[in-house]
VEXZAGU-897714 format. One record per residue (C-alpha): residue number from 1; x negated, y negated, z negated; chain. Coordinates in steps of 0.02 Angstrom, whole numbers, plus 50000, padded with zeros to 5 digits. Each point is the difference from the previous one (the first is absolute). Layout:
<rs>
+-----+-------+-------+-------+-------+
!   n !    c1 !    c2 !    c3 ! chain !
+-----+-------+-------+-------+-------+
! NUM !     X !     Y !     Z !     A !
...
+-----+-------+-------+-------+-------+
</rs>
This chain:
<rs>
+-----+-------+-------+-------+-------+
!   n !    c1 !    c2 !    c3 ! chain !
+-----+-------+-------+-------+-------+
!   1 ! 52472 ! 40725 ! 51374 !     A !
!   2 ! 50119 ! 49912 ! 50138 !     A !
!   3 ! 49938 ! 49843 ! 50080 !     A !
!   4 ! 50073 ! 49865 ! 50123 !     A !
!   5 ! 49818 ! 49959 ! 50055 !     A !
!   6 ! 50071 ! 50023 ! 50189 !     A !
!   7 ! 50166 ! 49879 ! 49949 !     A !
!   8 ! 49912 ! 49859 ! 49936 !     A !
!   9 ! 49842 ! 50020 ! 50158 !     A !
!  10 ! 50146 ! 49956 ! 50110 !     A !
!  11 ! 50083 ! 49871 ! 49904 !     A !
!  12 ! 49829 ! 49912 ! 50041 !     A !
!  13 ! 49991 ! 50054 ! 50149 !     A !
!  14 ! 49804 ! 50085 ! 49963 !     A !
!  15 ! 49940 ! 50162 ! 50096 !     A !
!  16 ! 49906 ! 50096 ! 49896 !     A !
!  17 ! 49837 ! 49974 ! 50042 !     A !
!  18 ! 50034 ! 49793 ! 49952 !     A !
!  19 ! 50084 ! 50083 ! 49851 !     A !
!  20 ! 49832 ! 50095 ! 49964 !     A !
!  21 ! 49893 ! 49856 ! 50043 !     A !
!  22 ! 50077 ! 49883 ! 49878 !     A !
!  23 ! 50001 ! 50124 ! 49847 !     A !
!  24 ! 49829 ! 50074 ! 50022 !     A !
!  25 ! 50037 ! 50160 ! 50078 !     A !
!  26 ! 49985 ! 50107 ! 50152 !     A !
!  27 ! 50169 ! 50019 ! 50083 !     A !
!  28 ! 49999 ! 50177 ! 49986 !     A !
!  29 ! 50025 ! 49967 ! 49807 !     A !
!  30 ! 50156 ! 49906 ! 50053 !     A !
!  31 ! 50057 ! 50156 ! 50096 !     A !
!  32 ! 49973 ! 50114 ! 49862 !     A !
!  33 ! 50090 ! 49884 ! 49873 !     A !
!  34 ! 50142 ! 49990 ! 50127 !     A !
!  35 ! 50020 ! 50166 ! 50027 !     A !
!  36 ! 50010 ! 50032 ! 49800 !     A !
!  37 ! 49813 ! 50104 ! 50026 !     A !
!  38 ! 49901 ! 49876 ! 49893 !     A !
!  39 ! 50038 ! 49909 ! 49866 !     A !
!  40 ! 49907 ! 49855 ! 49986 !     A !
!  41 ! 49910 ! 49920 ! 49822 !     A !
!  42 ! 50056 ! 49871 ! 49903 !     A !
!  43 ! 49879 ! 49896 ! 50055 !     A !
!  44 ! 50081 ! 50000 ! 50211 !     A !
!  45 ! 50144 ! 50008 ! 49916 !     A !
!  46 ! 50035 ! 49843 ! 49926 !     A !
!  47 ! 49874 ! 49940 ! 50161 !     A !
!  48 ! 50161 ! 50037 ! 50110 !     A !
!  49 ! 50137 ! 49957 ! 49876 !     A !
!  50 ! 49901 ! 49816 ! 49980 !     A !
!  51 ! 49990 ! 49993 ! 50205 !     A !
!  52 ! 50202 ! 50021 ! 50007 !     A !
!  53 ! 50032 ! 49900 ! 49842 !     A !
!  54 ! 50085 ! 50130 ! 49919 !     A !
!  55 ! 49985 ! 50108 ! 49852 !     A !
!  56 ! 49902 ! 50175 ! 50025 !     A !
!  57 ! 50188 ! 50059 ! 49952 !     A !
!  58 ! 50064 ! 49947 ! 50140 !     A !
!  59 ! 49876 ! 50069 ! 50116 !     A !
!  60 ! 49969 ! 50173 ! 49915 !     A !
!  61 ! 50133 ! 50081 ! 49911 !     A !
!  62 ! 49974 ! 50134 ! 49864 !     A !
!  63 ! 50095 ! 50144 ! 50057 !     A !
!  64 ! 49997 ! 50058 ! 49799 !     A !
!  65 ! 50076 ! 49830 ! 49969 !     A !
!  66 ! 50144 ! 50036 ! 50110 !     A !
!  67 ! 50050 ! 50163 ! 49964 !     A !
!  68 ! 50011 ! 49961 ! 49802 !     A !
!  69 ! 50107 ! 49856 ! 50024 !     A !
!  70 ! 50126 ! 50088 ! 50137 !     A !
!  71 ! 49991 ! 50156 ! 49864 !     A !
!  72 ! 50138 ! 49920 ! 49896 !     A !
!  73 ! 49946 ! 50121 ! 49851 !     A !
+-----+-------+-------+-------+-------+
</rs>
């Protein structure tokens, strides 16, 4: 699973330790989901997609998802 955790952190201008701070993790969890090494659970996800006001769709995009609707079969 893709994610545009790092995008939307600098849209609002957050490092990631104030990133980390404000969703209740350490900000080597925000590395990690950065660097496509963690996913995180639903739970910090809709944490993060509610501190951008977006959907979790627009933050974390189901590779699977993409794939079948570029397959054109």
């Amino acid at each position: 699973m893709k994610n545009k955790l790092k995008v939307f952190r600098a849209m609002y201008e957050l490092t990631q330790e104030q990133l980390a701070d404000q969703v209740g993790v350490t900000r080597q969890t925000i590395v990690a989901i950065e660097k496509n090494k963690y996913l995180p659970s639903l739970g910090l996800a809709f944490k993060i997609a509610r501190l951008f006001n977006v959907k979790i769709e627009d933050v974390f995009i189901d590779e699977a998802e993409t794939e079948n609707g570029t397959d054109g079969n």
